[in-house]
Phi, psi and omega in degrees: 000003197299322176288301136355306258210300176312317186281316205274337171291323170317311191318284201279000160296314185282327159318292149330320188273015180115311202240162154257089169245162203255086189272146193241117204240112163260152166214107170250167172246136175253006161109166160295166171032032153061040172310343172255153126249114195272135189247112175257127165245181193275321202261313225244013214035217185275147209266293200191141141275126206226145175273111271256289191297359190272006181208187187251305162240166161198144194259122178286127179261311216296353190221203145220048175301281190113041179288144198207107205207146182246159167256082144338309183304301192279348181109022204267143185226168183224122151240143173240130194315067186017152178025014181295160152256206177272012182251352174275357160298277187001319180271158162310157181221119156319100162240060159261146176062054171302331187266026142256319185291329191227156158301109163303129162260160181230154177273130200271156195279323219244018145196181163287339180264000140322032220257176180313326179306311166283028170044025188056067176240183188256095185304327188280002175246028168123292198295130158243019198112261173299325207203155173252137152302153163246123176290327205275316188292283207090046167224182203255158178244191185236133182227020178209170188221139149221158174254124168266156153231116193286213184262337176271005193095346209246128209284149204180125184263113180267095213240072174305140196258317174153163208242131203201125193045056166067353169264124157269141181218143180208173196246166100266110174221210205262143184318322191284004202087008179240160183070088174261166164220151189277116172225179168193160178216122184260121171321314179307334166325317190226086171298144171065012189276172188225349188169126157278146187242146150209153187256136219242350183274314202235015155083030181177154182280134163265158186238070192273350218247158147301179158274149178349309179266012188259351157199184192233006191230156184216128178246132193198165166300134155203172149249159177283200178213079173281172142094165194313325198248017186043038178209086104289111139284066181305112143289122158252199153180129219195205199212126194242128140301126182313155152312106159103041182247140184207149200260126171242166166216130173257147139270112135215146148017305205218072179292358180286321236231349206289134203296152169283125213279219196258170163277335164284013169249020159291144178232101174274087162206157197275311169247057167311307244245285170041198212237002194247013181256031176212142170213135171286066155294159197343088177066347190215204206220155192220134190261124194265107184264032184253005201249130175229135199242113194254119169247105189256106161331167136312322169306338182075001151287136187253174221189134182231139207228132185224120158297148169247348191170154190203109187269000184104192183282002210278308179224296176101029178254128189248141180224122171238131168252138174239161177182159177295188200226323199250006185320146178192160211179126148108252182284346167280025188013057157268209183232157182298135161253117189300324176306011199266028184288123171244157176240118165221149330277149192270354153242137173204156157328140171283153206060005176267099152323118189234155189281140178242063200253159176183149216281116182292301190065048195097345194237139191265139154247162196261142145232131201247162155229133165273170158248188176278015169225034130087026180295155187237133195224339192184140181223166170182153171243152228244131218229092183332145173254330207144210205294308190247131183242135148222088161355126167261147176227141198256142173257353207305329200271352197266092153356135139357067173172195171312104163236180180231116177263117190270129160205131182260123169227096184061226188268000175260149183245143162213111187249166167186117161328129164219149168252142176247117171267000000 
């Protein structure tokens, strides 16, 4: 509890100086050899989890970017055959020494709608890559053949057919043209997604994600492009920001304390965040904790991230204090931000007790814990202590798995996520 113990001293430090601010000691997991991807929010922690390997490609629904991105990560590769359209899938295709003969593309860094299929193109002329607009349909036609290598290894020829009412469809089989298959990924599927998926092994679309507004961080495997000419292909892991999310990032001294930079050193890019704020020295990883990353909802509340640890493939377990950036409470007469609920640890052991602390202001409150099909598992009513209250909450009785920690006060809802391992 020694970190714990830290935050709630943060607290009252800041408390003489006028203000209350609430740092939040996260600790999540991505698994061994990093088998999940965790969908984090600011507010509520991690949101959902997915398994880093279950698909090949996904396409964005949330827009009408055409962003089209491979999993890379899991090993999945993309080329597009020189000078091809959509009608040279129809013929057989010669891949021996294809990953000489052709360009590898990659899903680009610095948005989502960059993905390998789109080839750096200028979205604003029409072209995605993968498809041209039809000015007369107002649908997309497919103007290119790639050769994929699925997740599985297995070598293949691709074609997007077109994208029309919101379906995207496209064909695959074997360079000579047999065992072809059909897939679509329907936009209408998936409201409030950031991506539809699909898996080329087994042949079907998926729905791994939360929705768009339930987080703003996504920690996961990808690769970089290292080296003088930027075409190394490195696996990292490292932190991608949601779509409309934006990023500031400082070095300093007194990362508790250091002012929130301007609003124009805010950044809409997908890997603000990215993997270098950890580096691998003698055997073990070493974290840079002067570097703080001012992170901004759509809401325009902002939320400050200083890492603290990393274990590596080992575990796949990432540690951070998180806190609002502008949270204030008491003599300087700001208002409390009810979201300032903190839970440690929001991963825990079964039979490890955990904490709940979040500013009472007098008032007494219900605390609940749910599972994730809204079952009520635990209740308990929670006795104001003072300014900052803190909840024991007993894990002895709680499975394996996901909960939703609720505590209701007067007309404020306050949830945070927890795992029992």
């Amino acid at each position: 509890m020694t970190r714990f113990y830290r935050i709630l001293l943060f607290a009252a430090v800041c408390s003489v100086a006028g203000t209350t601010a609430f740092a939040a000691n996260e600790d999540l997991s991505m698994g061994a050899e990093y088998a999940d991807d965790v969908y984090f929010s600011v507010i509520h922690g991690v949101t959902g989890t997915a398994d880093a390997d279950d698909w090949d490609i996904a396409f964005q629904v949330n827009s009408i970017e055409g962003g089209l991105i491979c999993n890379e990560a899991a090993g999945v590769e993309v080329y597009y055959v020189d000078g091809s359209d959509g009608d040279t899938y129809n013929s057989p295709i010669d891949t021996s020494n294809f990953r000489q003969k052709w360009t590898r593309w990659f899903n680009g860094p610095d948005s989502w709608r960059n993905g390998a299929f789109n080839m750096e193109v200028d979205f604003n002329s029409g072209s995605y890559g993968w498809g041209e607009y039809n000015p007369v349909t107002h649908g997309v036609t497919g103007i290119a053949t790639y050769i994929i290598v699925d997740r599985s290894g297995k070598v293949c020829k691709m074609v997007v057919e077109s994208l029309s009412g919101g379906v995207l469809k496209f064909k695959y089989s074997q360079p000579d043209g047999t065992n072809e298959k059909v897939g679509e990924i329907d936009k209408n599927a998936y409201p409030d997604r950031l991506f539809g998926y699909y898996d080329m092994v087994e042949h079907k679309a998926l729905n791994r994600e939360p929705a768009m507004q339930e987080w703003e961080l996504l920690f996961a495997r990808y690769i970089e492009l290292l080296g003088p000419n930027q075409d190394l292909p490195y696996p990292v892991v490292g932190v991608q920001v949601n779509e409309g999310v934006t990023v500031a990032m400082v070095n300093s001294d007194s990362p508790e304390t250091v002012a929130e930079p301007d609003a124009g050193d805010f950044r809409s890019y997908k890997r603000s965040i990215g993997s270098d704020w950890k580096t691998w020295e003698n055997n073990e990883y070493t974290i840079d904790e002067s570097r703080v990353f001012f992170v901004k909802r759509l809401d325009e509340k902002v939320y400050r991230i200083v890492f603290r640890g990393f274990s590596g493939a080992s575990a796949g377990d990432v540690e951070f204090d998180l806190y609002p950036a502008r949270q204030t409470v008491g003599v300087d007469g700001g208002e409390v931000d009810n979201h300032g609920a903190l839970l440690y640890p929001s991963v825990a052991t079964r039979g490890e007790n955990v904490q709940l602390a979040y500013t009472a202001a007098g008032a007494d409150a219900d605390l609940a814990v749910y599972d994730l099909q809204g079952r009520l598992l635990h209740s308990q009513r929670v006795s104001a202590t003072g300014e900052l209250t803190v909840a024991e909450i007993a894990t002895d009785r709680l499975p394996s798995g996901s909960y939703l920690i609720e505590l209701r006060q007067g007309e404020t809802r306050m949830t945070r996520r927890l795992v029992v391992r």
